[in-house]
mmCIF entry with sequence, helices, sheets and N, C-alpha, C, O atoms, coordinates in Angstrom:
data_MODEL
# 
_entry.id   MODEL 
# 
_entity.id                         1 
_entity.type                       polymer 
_entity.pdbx_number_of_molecules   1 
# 
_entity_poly.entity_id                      1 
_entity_poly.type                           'polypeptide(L)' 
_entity_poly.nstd_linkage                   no 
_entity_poly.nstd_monomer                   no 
_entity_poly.pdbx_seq_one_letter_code       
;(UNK)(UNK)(UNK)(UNK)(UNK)(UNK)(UNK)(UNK)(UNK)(UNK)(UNK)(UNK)(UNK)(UNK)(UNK)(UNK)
(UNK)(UNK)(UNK)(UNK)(UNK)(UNK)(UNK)(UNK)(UNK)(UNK)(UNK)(UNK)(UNK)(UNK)(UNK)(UNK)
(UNK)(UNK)(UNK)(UNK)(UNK)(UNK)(UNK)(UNK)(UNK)(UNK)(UNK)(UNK)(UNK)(UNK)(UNK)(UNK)
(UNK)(UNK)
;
_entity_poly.pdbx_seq_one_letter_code_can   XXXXXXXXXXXXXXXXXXXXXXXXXXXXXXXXXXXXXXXXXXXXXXXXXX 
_entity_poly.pdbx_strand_id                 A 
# 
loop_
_entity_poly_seq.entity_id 
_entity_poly_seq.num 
_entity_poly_seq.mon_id 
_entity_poly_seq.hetero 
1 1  UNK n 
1 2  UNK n 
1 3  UNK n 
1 4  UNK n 
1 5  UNK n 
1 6  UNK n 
1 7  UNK n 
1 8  UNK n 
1 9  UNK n 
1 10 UNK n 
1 11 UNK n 
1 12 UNK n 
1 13 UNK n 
1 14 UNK n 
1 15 UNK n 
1 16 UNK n 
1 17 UNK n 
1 18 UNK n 
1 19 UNK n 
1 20 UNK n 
1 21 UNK n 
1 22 UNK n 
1 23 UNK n 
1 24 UNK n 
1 25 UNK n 
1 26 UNK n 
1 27 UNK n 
1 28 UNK n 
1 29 UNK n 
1 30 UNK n 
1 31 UNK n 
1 32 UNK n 
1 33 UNK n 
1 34 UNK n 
1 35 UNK n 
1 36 UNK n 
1 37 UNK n 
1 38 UNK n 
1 39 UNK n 
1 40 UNK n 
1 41 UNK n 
1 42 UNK n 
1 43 UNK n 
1 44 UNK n 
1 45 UNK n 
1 46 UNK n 
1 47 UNK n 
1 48 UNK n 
1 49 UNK n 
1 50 UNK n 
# 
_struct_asym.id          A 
_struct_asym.entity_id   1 
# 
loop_
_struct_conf.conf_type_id 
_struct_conf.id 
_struct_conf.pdbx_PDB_helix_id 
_struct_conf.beg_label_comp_id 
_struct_conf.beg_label_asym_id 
_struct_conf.beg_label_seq_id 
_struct_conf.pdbx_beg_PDB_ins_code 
_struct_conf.end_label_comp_id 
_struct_conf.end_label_asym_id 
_struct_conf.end_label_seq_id 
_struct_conf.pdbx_end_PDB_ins_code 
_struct_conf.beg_auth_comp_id 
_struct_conf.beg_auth_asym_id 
_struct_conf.beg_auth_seq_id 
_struct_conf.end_auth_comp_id 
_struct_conf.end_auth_asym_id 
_struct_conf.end_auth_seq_id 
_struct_conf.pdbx_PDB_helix_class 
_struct_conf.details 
_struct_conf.pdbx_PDB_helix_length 
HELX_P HELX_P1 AA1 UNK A 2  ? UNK A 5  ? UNK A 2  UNK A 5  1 ? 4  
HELX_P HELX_P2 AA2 UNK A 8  ? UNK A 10 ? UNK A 8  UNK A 10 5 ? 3  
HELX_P HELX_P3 AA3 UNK A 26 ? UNK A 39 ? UNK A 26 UNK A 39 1 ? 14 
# 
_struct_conf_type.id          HELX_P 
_struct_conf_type.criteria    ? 
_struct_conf_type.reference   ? 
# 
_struct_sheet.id               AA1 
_struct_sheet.type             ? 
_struct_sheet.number_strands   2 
_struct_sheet.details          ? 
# 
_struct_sheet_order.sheet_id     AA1 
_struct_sheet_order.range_id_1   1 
_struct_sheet_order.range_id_2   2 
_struct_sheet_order.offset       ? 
_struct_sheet_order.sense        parallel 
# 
loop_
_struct_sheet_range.sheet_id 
_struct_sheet_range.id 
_struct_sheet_range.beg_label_comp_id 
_struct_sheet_range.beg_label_asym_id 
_struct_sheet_range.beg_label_seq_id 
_struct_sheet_range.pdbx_beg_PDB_ins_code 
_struct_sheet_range.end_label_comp_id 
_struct_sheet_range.end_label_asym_id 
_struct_sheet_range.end_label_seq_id 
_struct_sheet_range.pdbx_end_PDB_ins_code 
_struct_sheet_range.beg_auth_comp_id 
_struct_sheet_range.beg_auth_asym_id 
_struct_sheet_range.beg_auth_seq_id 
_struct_sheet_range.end_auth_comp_id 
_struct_sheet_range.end_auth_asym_id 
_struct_sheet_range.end_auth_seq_id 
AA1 1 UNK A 17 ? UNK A 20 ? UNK A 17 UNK A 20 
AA1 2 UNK A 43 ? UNK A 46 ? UNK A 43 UNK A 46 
# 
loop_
_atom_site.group_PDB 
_atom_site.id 
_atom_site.type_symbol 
_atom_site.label_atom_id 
_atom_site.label_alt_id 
_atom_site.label_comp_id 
_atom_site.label_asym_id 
_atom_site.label_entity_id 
_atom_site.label_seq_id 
_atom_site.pdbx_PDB_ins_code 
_atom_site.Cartn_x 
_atom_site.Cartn_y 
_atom_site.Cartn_z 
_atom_site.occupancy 
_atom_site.B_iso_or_equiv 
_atom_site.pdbx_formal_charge 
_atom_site.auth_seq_id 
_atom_site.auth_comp_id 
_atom_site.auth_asym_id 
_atom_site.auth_atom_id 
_atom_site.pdbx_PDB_model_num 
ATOM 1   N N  . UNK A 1 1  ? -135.158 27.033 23.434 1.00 0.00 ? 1  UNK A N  1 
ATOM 2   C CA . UNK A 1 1  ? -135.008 27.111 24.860 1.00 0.00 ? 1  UNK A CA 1 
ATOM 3   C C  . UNK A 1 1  ? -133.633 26.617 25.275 1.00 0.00 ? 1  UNK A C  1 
ATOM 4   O O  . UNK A 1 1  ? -132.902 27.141 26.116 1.00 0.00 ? 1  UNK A O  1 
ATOM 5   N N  . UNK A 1 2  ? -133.411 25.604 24.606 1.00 0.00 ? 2  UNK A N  1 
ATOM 6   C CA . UNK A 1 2  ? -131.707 25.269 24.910 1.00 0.00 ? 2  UNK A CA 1 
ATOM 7   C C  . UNK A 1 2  ? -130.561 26.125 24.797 1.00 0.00 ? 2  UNK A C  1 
ATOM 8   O O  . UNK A 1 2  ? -129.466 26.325 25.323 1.00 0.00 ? 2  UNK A O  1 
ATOM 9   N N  . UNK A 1 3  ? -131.262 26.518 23.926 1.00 0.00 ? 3  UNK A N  1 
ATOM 10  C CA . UNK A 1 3  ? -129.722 27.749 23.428 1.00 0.00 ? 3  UNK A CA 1 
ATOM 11  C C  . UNK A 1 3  ? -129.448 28.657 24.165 1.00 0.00 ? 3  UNK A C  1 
ATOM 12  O O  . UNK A 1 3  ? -128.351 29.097 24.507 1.00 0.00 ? 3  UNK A O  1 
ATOM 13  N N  . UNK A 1 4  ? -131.414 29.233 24.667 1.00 0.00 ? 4  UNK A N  1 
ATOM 14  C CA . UNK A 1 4  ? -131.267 30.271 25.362 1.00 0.00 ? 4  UNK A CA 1 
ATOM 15  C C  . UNK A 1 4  ? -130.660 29.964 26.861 1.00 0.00 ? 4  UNK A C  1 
ATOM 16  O O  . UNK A 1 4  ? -130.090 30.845 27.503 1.00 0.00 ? 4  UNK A O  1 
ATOM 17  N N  . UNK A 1 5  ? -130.838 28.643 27.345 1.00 0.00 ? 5  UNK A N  1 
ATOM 18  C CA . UNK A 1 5  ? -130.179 28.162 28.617 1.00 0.00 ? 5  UNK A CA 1 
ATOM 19  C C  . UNK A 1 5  ? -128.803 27.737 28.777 1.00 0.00 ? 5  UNK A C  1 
ATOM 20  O O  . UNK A 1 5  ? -128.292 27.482 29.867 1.00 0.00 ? 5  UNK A O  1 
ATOM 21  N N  . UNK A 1 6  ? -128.106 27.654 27.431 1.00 0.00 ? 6  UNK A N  1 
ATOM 22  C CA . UNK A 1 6  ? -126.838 27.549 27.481 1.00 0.00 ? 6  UNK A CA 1 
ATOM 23  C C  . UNK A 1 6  ? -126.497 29.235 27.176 1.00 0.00 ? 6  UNK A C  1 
ATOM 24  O O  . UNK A 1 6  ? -125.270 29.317 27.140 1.00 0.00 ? 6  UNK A O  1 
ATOM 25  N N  . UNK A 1 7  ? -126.800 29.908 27.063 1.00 0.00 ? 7  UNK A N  1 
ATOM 26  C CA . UNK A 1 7  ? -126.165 31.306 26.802 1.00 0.00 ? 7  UNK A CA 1 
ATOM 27  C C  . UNK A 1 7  ? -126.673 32.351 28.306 1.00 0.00 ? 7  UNK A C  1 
ATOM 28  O O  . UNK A 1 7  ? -125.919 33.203 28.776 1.00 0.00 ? 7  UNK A O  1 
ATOM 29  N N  . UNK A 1 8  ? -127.700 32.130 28.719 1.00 0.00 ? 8  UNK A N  1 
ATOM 30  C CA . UNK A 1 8  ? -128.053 33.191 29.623 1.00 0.00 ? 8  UNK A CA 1 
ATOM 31  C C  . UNK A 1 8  ? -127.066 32.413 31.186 1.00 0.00 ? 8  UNK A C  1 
ATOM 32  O O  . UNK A 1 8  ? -126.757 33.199 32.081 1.00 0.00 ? 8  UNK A O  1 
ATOM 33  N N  . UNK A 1 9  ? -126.673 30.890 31.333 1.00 0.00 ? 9  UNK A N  1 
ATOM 34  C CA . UNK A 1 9  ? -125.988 30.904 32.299 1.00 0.00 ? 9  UNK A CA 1 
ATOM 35  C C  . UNK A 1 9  ? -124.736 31.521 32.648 1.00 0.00 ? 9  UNK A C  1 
ATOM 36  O O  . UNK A 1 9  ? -124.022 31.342 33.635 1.00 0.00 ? 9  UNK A O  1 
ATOM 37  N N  . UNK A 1 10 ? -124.599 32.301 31.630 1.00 0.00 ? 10 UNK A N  1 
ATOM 38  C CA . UNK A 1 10 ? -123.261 33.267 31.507 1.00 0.00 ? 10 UNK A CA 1 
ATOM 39  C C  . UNK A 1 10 ? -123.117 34.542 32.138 1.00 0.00 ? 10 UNK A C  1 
ATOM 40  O O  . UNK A 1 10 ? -122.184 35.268 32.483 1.00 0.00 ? 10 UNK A O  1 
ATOM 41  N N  . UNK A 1 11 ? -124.695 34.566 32.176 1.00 0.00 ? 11 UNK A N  1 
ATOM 42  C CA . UNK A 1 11 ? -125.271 36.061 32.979 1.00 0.00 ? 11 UNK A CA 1 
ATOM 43  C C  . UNK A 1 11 ? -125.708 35.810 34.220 1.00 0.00 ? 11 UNK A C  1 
ATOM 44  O O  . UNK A 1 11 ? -125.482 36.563 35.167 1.00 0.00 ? 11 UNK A O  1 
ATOM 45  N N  . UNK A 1 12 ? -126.395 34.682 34.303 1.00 0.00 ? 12 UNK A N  1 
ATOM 46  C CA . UNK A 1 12 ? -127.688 34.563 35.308 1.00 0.00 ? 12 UNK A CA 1 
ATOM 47  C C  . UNK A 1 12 ? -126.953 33.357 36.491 1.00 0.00 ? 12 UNK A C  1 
ATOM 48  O O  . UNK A 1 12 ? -126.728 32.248 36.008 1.00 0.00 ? 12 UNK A O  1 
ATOM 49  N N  . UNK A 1 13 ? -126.640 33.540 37.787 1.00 0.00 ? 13 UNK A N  1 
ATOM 50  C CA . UNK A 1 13 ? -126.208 32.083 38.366 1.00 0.00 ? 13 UNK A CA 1 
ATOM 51  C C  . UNK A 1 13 ? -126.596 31.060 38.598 1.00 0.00 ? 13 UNK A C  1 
ATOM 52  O O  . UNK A 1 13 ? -125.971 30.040 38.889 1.00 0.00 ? 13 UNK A O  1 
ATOM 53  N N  . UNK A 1 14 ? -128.260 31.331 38.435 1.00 0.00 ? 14 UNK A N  1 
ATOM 54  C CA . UNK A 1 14 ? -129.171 29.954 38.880 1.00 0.00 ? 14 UNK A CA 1 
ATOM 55  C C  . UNK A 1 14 ? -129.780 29.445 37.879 1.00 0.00 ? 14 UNK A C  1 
ATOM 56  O O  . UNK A 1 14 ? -130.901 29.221 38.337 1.00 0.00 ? 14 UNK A O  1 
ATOM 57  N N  . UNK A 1 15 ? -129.776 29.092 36.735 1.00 0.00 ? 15 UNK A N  1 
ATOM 58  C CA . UNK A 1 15 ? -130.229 28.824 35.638 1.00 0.00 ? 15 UNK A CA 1 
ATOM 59  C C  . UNK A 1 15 ? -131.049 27.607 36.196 1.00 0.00 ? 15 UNK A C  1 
ATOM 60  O O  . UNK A 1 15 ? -130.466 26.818 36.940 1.00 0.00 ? 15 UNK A O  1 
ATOM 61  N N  . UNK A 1 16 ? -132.904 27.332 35.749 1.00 0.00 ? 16 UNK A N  1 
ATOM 62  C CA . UNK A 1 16 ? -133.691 26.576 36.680 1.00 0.00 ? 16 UNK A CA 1 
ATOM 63  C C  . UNK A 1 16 ? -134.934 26.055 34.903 1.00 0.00 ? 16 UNK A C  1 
ATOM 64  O O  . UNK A 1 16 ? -135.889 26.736 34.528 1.00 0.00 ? 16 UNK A O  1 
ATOM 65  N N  . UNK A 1 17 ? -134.497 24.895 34.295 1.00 0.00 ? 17 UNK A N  1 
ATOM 66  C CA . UNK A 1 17 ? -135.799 24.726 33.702 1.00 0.00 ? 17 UNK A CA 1 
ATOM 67  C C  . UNK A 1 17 ? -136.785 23.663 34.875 1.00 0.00 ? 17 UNK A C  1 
ATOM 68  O O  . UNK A 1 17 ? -136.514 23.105 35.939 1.00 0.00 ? 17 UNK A O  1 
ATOM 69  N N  . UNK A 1 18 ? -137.988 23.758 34.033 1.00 0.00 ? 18 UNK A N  1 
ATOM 70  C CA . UNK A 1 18 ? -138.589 23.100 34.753 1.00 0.00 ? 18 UNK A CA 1 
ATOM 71  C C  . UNK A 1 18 ? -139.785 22.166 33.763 1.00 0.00 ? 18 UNK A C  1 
ATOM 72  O O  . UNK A 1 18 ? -139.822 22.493 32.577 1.00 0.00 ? 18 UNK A O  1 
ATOM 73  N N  . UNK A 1 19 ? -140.631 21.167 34.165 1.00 0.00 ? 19 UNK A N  1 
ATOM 74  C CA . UNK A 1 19 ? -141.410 20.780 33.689 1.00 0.00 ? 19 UNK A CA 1 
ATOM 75  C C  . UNK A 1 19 ? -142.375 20.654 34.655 1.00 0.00 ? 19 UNK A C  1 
ATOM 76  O O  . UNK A 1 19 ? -142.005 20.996 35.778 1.00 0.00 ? 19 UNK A O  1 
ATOM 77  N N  . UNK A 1 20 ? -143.693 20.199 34.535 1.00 0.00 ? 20 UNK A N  1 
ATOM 78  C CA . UNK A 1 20 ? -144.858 19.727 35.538 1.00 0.00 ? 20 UNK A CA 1 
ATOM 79  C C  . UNK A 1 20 ? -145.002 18.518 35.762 1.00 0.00 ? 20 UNK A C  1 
ATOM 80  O O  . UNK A 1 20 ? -145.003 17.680 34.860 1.00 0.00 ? 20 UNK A O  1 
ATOM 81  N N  . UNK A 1 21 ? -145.133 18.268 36.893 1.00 0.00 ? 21 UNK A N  1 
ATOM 82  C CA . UNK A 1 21 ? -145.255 16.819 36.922 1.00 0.00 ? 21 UNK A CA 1 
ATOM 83  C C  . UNK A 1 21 ? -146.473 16.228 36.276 1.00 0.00 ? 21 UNK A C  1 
ATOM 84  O O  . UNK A 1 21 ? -147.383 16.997 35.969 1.00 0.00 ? 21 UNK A O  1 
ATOM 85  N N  . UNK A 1 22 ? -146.592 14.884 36.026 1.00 0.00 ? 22 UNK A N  1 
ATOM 86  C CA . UNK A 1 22 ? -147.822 14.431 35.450 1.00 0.00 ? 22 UNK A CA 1 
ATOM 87  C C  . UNK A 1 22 ? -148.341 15.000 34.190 1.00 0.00 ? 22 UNK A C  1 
ATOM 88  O O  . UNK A 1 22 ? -149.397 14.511 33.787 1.00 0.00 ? 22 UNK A O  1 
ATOM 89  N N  . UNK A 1 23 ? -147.650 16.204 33.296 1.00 0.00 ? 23 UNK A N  1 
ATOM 90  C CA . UNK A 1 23 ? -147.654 16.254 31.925 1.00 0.00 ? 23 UNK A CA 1 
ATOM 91  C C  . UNK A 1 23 ? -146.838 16.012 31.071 1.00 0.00 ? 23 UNK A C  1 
ATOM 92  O O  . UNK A 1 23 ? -146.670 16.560 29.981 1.00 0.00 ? 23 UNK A O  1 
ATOM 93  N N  . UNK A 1 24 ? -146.019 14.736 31.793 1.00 0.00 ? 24 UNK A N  1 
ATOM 94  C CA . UNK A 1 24 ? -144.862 14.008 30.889 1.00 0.00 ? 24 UNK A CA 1 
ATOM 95  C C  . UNK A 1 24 ? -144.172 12.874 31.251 1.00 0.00 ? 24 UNK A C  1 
ATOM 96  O O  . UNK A 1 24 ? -143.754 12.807 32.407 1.00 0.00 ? 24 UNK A O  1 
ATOM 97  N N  . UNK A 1 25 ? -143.980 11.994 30.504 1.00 0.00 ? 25 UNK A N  1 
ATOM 98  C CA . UNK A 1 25 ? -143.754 10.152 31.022 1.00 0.00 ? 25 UNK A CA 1 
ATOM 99  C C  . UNK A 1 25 ? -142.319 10.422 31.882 1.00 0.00 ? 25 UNK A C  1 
ATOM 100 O O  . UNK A 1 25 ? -141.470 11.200 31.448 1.00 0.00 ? 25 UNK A O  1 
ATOM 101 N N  . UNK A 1 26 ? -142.169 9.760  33.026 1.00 0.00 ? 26 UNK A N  1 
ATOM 102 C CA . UNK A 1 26 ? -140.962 9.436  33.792 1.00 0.00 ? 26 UNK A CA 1 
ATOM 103 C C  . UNK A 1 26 ? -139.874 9.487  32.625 1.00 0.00 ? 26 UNK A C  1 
ATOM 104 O O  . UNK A 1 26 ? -139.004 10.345 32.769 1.00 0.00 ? 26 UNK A O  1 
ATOM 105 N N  . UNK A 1 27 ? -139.802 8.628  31.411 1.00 0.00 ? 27 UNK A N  1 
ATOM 106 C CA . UNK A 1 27 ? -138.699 9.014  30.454 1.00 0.00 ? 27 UNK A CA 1 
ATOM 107 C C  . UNK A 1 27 ? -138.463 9.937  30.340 1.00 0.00 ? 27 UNK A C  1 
ATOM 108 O O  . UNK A 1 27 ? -137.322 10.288 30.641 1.00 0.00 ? 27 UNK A O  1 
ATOM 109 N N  . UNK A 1 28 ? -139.416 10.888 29.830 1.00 0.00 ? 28 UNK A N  1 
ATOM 110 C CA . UNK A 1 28 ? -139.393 12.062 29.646 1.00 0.00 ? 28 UNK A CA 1 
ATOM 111 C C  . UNK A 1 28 ? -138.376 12.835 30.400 1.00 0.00 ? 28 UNK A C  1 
ATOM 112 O O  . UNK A 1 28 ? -137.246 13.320 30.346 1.00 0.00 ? 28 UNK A O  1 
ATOM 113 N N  . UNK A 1 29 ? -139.488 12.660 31.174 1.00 0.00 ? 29 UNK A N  1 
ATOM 114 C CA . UNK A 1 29 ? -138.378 13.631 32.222 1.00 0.00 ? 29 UNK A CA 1 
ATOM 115 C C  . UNK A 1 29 ? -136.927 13.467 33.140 1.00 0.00 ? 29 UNK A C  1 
ATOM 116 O O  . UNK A 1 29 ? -136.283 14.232 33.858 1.00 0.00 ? 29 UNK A O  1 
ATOM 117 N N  . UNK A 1 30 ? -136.770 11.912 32.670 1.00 0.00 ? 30 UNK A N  1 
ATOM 118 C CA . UNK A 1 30 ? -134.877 11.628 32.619 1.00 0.00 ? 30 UNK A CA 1 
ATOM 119 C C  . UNK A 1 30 ? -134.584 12.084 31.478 1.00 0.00 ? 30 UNK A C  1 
ATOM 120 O O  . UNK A 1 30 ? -133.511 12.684 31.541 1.00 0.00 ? 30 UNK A O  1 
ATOM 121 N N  . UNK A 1 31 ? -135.091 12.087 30.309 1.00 0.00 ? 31 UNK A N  1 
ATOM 122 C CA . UNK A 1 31 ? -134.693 12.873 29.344 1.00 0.00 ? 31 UNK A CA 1 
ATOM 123 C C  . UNK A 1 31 ? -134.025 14.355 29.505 1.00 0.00 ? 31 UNK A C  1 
ATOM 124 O O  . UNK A 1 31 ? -132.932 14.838 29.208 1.00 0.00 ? 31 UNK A O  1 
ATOM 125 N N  . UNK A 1 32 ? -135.260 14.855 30.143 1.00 0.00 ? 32 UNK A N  1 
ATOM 126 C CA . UNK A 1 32 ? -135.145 16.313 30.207 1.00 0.00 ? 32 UNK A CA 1 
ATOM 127 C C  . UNK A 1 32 ? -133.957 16.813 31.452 1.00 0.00 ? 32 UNK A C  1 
ATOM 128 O O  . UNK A 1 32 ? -133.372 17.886 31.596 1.00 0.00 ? 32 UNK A O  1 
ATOM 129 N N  . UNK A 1 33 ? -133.907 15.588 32.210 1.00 0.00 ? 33 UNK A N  1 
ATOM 130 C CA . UNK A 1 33 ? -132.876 16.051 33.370 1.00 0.00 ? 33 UNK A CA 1 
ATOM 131 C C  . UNK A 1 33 ? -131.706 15.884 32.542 1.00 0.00 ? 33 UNK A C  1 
ATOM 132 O O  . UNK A 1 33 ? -131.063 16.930 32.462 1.00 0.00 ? 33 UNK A O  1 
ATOM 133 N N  . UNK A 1 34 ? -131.229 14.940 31.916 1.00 0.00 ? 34 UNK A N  1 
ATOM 134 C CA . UNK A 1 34 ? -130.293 14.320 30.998 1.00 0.00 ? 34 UNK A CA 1 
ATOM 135 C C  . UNK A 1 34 ? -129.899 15.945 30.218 1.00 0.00 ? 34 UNK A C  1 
ATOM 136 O O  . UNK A 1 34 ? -128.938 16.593 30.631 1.00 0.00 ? 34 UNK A O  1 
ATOM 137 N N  . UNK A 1 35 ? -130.604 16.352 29.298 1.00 0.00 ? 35 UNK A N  1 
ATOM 138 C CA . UNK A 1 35 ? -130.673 17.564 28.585 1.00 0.00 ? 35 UNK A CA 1 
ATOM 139 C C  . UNK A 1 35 ? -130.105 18.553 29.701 1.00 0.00 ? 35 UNK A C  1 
ATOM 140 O O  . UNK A 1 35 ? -128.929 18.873 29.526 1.00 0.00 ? 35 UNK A O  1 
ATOM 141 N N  . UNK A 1 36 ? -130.720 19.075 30.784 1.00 0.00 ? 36 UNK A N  1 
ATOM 142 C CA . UNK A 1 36 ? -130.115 19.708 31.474 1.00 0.00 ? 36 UNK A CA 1 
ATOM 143 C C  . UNK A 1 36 ? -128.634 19.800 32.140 1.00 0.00 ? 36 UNK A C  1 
ATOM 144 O O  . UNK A 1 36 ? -127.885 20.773 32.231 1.00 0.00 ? 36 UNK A O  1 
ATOM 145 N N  . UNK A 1 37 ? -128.422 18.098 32.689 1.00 0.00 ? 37 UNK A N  1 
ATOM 146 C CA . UNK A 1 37 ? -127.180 18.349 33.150 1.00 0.00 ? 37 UNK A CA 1 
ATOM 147 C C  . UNK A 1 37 ? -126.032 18.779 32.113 1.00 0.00 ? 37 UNK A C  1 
ATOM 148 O O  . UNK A 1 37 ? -125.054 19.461 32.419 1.00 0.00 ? 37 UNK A O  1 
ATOM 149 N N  . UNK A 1 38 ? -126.317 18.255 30.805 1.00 0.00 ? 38 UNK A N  1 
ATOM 150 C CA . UNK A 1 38 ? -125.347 18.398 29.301 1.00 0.00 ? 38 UNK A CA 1 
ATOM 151 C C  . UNK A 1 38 ? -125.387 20.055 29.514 1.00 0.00 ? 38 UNK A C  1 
ATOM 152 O O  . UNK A 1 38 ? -124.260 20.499 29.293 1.00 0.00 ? 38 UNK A O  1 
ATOM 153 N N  . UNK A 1 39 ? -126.410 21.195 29.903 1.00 0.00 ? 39 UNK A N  1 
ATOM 154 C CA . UNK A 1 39 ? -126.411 22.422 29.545 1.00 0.00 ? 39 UNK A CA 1 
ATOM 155 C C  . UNK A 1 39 ? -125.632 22.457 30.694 1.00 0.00 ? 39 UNK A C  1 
ATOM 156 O O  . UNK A 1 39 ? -124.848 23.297 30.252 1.00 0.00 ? 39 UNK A O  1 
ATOM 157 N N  . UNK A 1 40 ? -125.235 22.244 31.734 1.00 0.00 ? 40 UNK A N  1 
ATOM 158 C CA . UNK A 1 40 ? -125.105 23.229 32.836 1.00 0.00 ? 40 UNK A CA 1 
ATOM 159 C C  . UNK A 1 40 ? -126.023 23.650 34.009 1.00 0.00 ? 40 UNK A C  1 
ATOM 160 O O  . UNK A 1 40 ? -125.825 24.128 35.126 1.00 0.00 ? 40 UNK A O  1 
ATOM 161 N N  . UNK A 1 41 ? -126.986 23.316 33.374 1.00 0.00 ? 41 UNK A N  1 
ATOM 162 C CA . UNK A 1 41 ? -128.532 24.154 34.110 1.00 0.00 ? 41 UNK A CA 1 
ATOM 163 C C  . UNK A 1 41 ? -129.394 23.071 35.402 1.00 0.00 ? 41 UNK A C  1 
ATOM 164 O O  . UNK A 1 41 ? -129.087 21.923 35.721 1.00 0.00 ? 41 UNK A O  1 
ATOM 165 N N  . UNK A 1 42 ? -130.310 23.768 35.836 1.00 0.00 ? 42 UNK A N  1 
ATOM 166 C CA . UNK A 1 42 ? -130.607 22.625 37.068 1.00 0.00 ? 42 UNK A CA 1 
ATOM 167 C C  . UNK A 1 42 ? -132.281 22.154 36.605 1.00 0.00 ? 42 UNK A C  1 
ATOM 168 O O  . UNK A 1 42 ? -133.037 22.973 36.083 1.00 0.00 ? 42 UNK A O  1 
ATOM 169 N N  . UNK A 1 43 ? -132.605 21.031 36.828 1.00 0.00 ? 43 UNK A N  1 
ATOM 170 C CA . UNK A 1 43 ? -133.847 20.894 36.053 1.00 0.00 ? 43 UNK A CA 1 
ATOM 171 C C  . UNK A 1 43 ? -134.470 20.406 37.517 1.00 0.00 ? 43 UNK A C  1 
ATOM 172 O O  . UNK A 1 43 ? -133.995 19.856 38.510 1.00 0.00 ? 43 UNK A O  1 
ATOM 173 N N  . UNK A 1 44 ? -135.703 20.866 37.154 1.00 0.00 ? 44 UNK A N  1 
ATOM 174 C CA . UNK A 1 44 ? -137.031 20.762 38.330 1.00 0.00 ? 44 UNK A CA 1 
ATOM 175 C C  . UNK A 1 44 ? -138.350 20.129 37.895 1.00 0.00 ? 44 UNK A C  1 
ATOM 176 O O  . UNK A 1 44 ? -138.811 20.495 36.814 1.00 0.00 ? 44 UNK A O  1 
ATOM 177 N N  . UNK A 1 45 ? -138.879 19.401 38.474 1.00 0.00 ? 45 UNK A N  1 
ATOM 178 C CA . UNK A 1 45 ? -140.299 19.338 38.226 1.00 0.00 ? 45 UNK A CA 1 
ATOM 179 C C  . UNK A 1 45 ? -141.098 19.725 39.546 1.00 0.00 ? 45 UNK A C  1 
ATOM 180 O O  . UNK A 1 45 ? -141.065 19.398 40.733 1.00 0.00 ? 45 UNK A O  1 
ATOM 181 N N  . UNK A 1 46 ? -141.847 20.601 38.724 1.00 0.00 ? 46 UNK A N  1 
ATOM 182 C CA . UNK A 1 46 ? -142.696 21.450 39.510 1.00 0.00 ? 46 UNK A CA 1 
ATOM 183 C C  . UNK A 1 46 ? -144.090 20.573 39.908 1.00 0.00 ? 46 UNK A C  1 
ATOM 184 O O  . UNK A 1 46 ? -144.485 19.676 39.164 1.00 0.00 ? 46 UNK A O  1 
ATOM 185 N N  . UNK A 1 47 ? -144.801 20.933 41.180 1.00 0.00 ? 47 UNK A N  1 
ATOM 186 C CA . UNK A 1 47 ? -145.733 19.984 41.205 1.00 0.00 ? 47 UNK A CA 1 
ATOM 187 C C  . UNK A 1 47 ? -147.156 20.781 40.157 1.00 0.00 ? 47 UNK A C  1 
ATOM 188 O O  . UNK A 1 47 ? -147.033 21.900 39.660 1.00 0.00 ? 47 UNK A O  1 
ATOM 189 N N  . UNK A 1 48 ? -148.423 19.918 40.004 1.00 0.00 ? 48 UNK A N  1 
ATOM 190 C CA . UNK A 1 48 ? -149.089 20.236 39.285 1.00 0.00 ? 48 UNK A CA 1 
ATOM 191 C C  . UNK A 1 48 ? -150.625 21.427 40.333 1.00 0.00 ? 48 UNK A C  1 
ATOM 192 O O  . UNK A 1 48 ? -151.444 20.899 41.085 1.00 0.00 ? 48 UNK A O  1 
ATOM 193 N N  . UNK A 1 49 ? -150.591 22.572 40.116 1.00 0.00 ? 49 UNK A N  1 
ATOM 194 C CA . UNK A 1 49 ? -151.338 23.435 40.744 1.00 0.00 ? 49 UNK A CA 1 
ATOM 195 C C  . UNK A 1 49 ? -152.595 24.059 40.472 1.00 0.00 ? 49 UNK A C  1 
ATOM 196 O O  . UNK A 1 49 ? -153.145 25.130 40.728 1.00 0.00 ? 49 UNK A O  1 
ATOM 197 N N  . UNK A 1 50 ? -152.936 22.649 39.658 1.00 0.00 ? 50 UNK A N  1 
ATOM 198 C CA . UNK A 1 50 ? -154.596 22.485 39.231 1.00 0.00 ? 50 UNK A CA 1 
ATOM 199 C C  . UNK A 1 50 ? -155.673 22.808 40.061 1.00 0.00 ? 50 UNK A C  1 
ATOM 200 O O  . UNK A 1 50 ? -156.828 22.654 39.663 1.00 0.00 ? 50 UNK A O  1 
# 
């Protein structure tokens, strides 16, 4: 998924990962923002639509 988000922002202008909230520890998901800003890309957590 990384690779593919560092290569398709070349094509695409809004490049958007995302995770759910509440299926991953607050670390986590500074992690995952962390990971994102390094790509370029904009990271979201989506709410949970159980």
């Amino acid at each position: 998924m990384m690779d593919f988000a560092r290569e398709v922002k070349h094509y695409v202008p809004n490049v958007v990962m995302t995770t759910v909230e509440t299926t991953i520890s607050h670390e986590d998901e500074k992690r995952c923002r962390a990971i994102c800003e390094k790509l370029g890309v904009r990271y979201r957590i989506r709410a949970w639509a159980g």
